[in-house]
C-alpha positions, 0 to 999 in steps of 0.5 A, a space after each residue: 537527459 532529455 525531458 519527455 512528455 506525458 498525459 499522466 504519471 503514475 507514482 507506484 507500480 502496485 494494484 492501484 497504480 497499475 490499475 490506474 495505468 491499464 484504464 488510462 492506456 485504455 482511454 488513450 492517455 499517454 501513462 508512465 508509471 514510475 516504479 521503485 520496485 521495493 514492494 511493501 508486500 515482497 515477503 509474502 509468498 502468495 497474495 490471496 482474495 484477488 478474484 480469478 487470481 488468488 492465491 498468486 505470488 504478490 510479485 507475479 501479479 505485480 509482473 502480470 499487471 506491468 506487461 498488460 500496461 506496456 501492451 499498450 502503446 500509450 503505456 510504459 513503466 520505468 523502475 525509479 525512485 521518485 526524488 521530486 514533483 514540481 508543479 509547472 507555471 500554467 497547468 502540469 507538473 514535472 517529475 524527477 527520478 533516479 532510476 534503479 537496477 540500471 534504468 535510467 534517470 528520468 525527467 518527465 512532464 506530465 498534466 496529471 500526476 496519480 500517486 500511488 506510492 503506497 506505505 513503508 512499515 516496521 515492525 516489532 524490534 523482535 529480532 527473529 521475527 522477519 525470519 517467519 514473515 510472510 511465510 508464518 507471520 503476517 500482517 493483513 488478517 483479512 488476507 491470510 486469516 483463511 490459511 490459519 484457521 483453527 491454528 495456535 496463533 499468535 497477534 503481536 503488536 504495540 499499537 492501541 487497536 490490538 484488540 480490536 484487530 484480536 477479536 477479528 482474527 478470533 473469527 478465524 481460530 479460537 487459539 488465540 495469544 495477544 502479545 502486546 510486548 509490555 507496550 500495546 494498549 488493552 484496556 480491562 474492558 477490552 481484554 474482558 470482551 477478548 476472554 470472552 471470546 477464549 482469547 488469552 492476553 500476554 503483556 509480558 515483554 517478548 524475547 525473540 520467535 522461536 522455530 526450527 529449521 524455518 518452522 515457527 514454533 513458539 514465542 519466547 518471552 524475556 523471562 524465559 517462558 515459551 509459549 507454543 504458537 505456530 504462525 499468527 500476524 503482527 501489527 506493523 507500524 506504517 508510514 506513507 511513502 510521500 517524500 517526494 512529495 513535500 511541499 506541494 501542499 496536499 492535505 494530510 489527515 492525522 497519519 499522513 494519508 493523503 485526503 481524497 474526495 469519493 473519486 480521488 481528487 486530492 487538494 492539488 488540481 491535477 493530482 490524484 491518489 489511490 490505494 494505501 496512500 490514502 484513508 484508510 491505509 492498509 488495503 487488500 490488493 483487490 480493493 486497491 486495485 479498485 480504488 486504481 479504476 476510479 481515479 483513472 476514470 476521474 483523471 480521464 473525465 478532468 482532462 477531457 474537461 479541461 481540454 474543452 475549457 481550453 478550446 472554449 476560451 481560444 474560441 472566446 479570445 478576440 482575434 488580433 
């Protein structure tokens, strides 16, 4: 397998990614964006809030922004699972990768690496539960929260911001049921302020998700008792996607997230990231695609930088 060269590698074909990548191309940087092809987000049916492209299949969109890199002469999008990143002595690093769906291996030197890998999740061990996801069930309130308004829904979760994520979707329906499955976190104050808002708190264990022919229609608890719902949203658990990225030493804050400054710098010269990969997480698409931009801009700036600080110091340097 022959090494190839690049200005810059972008790991994770998502909005930020891809977005990074299309402003790269534009700036006349040579961009490969390595790409696994196993979406956070592939469940769900249509992406919504994305200006002029709402209510699109998460995965077109996906298609959509891969054709508009590889327009470009500069940019190429290869499907592979990232298995390391090294830096290089001087300035650059070396990216490895298994390719998948029949792709190539790759072995790629880069001066700049943008990481956009986004963020595996999991769920509720509830066994019915991925059956309804992304068609009843959600994740991203802010996402779908339009499509279910004044429905019967259900919140289920086990983490300790349950209800602040309820009062959000009380916004939207005032038929709202807390799961916390025995485990989620409401405090007496919080489960006061949700009655307030007509929300009803269930902390019994649950059973499984009921429907009928694909159609959600209640949760079952282990006691037998069904509580009539028709779609709501679940707080997964999310882990960003960095093990290729051991040992690089970038600094982490308390989730895993990878620290930025306000452009995307992180503690690595030369590495950038963007999207859910960083604080806060969980990003609608339009905002991660955002975030995409403004890293391309910072990595086109900083390379331009280093160029002329090159050609200064060749120009300093005594002649022999």
């Amino acid at each position: 397998m022959a090494q190839e060269t690049a200005d810059v590698i972008v790991i994770g074909g998502g909005p930020a990614g891809l977005s990074a990548a299309l402003n790269l191309v534009r700036a006349r940087r040579r961009t490969l964006v390595i790409d696994s092809n196993r979406p956070r987000n592939a469940a769900t049916l249509l992406a919504r809030g994305f200006l002029t492209r709402d209510g699109v299949s998460p995965l077109e969109l996906r298609k959509l922004g891969r054709d508009e890199v590889e327009r470009y002469d500069e940019g190429d999008v290869a499907f592979a699972v990232v298995d390391a990143v090294r830096p290089l002595d001087g300035r650059g690093f070396r990216v490895t990768a298994r390719g998948v769906r029949g792709a190539a291996d790759i072995d790629v030197v880069a001066t700049a690496v943008v990481i956009a890998s986004g963020l595996s999740e999991s769920l509720p061990a509830i066994p019915s539960l991925r059956a309804y996801y992304g068609t009843h069930l959600h994740s991203c309130v802010e996402c779908d929260g339009y499509e279910k308004s004044d429905a019967a829904l259900a919140l289920i979760g086990e983490s300790d911001d349950l209800a602040e994520r309820a009062l959000l979707l009380s916004q939207w329906s005032s038929d709202l049921v807390v799961f916390t499955n025995g485990v989620g976190a409401i405090t007496a104050d919080d489960e006061a302020r949700l009655v307030g808002r007509g929300v009803v708190v269930e902390r019994r264990r649950i059973d499984d998700v009921e429907g009928e022919r694909g159609v959600m229609t209640g949760i079952r608890l282990q006691d037998g008792t069904v509580v009539e719902r028709v779609g709501g949203f679940v707080r997964p658990v999310w882990t960003p996607a960095l093990d290729f990225a051991d040992g690089l030493g970038l600094e982490r804050d308390a989730e895993g997230l990878i620290v930025v400054d306000a452009k995307g710098r992180t503690s690595v010269p030369g590495m950038y990231a963007a999207g859910d990969s960083t604080p806060p997480g969980p990003q609608q698409l339009i905002v991660a695609a955002g975030a995409g931009a403004v890293v391309a801009a910072t990595v086109n700036r900083d390379l331009i930088g280093q160029s002329i600080a090159e050609a200064a110091s060749v120009l300093a340097a005594p002649s022999q």
